[in-house]
N, C-alpha and C positions, 0 to 999 in steps of 0.2 A: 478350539471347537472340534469336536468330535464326530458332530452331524448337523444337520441343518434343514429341517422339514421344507423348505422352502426349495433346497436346492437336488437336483438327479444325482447319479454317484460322476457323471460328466462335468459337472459343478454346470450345467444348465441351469436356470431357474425354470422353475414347474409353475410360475405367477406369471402376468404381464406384469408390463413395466409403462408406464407412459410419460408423454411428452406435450407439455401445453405449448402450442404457437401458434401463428397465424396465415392464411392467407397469400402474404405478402413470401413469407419462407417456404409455400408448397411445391412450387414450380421446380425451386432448387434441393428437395428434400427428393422429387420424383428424379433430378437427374442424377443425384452425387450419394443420395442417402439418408438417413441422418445422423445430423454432425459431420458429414465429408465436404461441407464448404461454409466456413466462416465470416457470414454475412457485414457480422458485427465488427471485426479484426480486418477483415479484407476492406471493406470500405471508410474507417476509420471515424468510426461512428460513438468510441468511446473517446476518443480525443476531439471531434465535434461539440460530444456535451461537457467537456471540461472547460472547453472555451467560453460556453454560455454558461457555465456555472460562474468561472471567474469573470465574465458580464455582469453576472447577477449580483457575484460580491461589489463587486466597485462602482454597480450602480446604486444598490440600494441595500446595502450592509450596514450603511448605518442607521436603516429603521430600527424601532425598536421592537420589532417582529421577527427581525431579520437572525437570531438564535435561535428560533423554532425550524425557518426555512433551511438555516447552515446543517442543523442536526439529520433534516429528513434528505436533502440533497445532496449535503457534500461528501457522505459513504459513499455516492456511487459513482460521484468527480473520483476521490481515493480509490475506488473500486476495493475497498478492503471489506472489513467483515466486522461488524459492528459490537460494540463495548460494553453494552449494557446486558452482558451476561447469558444473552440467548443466540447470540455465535448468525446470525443471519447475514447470508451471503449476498454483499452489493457485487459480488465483481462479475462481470460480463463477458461473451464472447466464446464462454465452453457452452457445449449443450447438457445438459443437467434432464434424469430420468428418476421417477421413482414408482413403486409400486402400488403407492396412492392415486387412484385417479380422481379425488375431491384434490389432492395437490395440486396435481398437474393440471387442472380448472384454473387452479388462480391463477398461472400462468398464460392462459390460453387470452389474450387481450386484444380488442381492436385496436391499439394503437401499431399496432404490429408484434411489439415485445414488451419486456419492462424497462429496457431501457429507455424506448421511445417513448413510453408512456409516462416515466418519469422525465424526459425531453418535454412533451408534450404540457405536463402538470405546470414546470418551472416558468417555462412562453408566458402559459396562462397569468402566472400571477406576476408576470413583468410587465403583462400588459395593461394589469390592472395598475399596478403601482406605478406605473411609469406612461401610461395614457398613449403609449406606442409599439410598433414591434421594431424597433429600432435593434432587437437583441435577435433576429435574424439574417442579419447582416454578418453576424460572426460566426455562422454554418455556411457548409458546402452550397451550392445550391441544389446537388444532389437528396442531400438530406430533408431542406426543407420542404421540397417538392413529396419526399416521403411523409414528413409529419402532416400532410397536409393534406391526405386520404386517410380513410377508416377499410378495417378489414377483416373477413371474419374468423372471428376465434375456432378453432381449432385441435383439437384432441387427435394425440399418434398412441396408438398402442404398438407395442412390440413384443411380437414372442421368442420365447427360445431365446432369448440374452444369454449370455456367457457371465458366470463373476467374474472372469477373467478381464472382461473388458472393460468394466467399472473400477472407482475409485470412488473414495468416500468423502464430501463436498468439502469437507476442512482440513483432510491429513489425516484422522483419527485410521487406528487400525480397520480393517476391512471385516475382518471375522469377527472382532470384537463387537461392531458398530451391526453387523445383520444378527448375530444373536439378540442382542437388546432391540431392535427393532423385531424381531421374531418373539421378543417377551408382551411386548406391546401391541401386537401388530391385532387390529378388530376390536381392541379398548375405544378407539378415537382419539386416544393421548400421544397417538403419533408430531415424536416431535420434528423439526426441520433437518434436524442433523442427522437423522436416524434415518427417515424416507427421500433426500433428496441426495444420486449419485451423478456425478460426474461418468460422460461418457470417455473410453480412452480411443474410441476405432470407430468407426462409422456405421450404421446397422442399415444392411442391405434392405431395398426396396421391399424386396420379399416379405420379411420378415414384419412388416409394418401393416398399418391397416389406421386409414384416417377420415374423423367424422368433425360434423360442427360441432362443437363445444357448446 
C-alpha cells in the first residue's frame, strides 16, 4: 500500500473509530481507558459461560433441538471463529473497534456485552426446557448477580487512533485488509473482517467521547 485516504502521513486515522458497549463497562472505561482493563478475562466470565454451556449439553443435548442450540452457542464456549465461511468472531475479552458506527450499534447491548447476552439467551431457554434455573448454580455468584440487571447501551467514539495500535480481527494482513475496506467503505457491503479491529493499547480518556446508543 502506497497511500491510504483514510490515513495522515502520521499513520493517524483522519475517521473515527467506534466502540459498542454498555453501562455496566463505563465506570471502568473513564478510569483505565479503553481496553486498559479486561472485565471479561479479569473476572472469568468466559469460563463462567462454558460451564453453563456444558450444563446445557448434559442437560438437554439430547433434545432433538439441541443441534441448532450447539451451533449458535458452543462457538462462543470454543471462543473460536466460526466455519461457515463468513470468519465471525466468537472469542471474547479483547476490545474490538471499527469505523462503522451502524457496527459498533450491534454491539452496544443491555445485557451488558455479547457475551452476556448470549449468557443471558442460553438461561433462557434452560429455563424453559428444564422448568428451572437450576443452570445458575454453575456461575459465580458474581456473575449471576450481573446477568440479572439491564444496562444501557452505549456508543464510544475515538479519535486520532493510531494504525499502529490496531490489529486486524482474524490475523489477516493490516494494509492489505484497510485497502479493501477503503474499496468498500460507504457501499454498505462492509464486511465483519474488513471493519471490525482489534485494539493493541488502551485509548486514553481523552481521546473518547461517549453517548447512548
Amino acid at each position: 500500500m502506497e497511500s491510504n485516504e483514510l490515513l495522515d502521513k502520521n499513520g493517524t486515522f483522519k475517521v473515527p473509530f467506534f466502540h459498542g458497549t454498555s453501562s455496566l463497562f463505563l465506570p471502568h472505561i473513564h478510569r483505565h481507558g479503553l481496553g486498559g482493563l479486561n472485565m471479561v478475562q479479569e473476572n472469568g466470565w468466559v469460563e463462567g459461560y462454558r460451564d453453563l454451556y456444558d450444563f446445557a449439553r448434559k442437560t438437554i443435548g439430547h433434545l432433538d433441538d439441541w443441534p441448532r442450540i450447539e451451533i449458535e452457542y458452543g462457538l462462543v464456549a470454543e471462543q473460536g471463529i466460526s466455519r461457515d465461511g463468513n470468519r465471525h468472531n466468537y472469542r471474547h475479552g479483547e476490545t474490538y473497534v471499527t469505523p462503522e458506527e451502524r457496527m459498533a450499534a450491534k454491539y452496544a447491548l443491555d445485557a451488558g456485552c455479547e457475551l452476556l447476552s448470549y449468557a443471558k439467551n442460553l438461561i433462557h431457554i434452560l429455563q424453559i426446557k428444564t422448568y428451572s434455573l437450576d443452570c445458575l448454580n454453575v456461575l459465580p455468584e458474581q456473575l449471576v448477580e450481573i446477568l440479572g440487571q439491564q444496562y444501557r447501551p452505549l456508543l464510544v467514539q475515538i479519535d486520532g487512533l493510531s494504525f499502529h495500535d490496531i490489529a486486524t480481527e482474524n490475523g489477516d494482513d493490516k494494509l492489505e485488509t484497510l485497502d479493501r475496506y477503503q474499496e468498500i467503505r460507504g457501499t454498505g457491503q462492509g464486511a465483519v473482517d474488513l471493519t471490525n479491529w482489534k485494539l493493541l493499547k488502551p485509548v486514553p480518556v481523552q481521546q473518547l467521547s461517549v453517548w447512548q446508543a
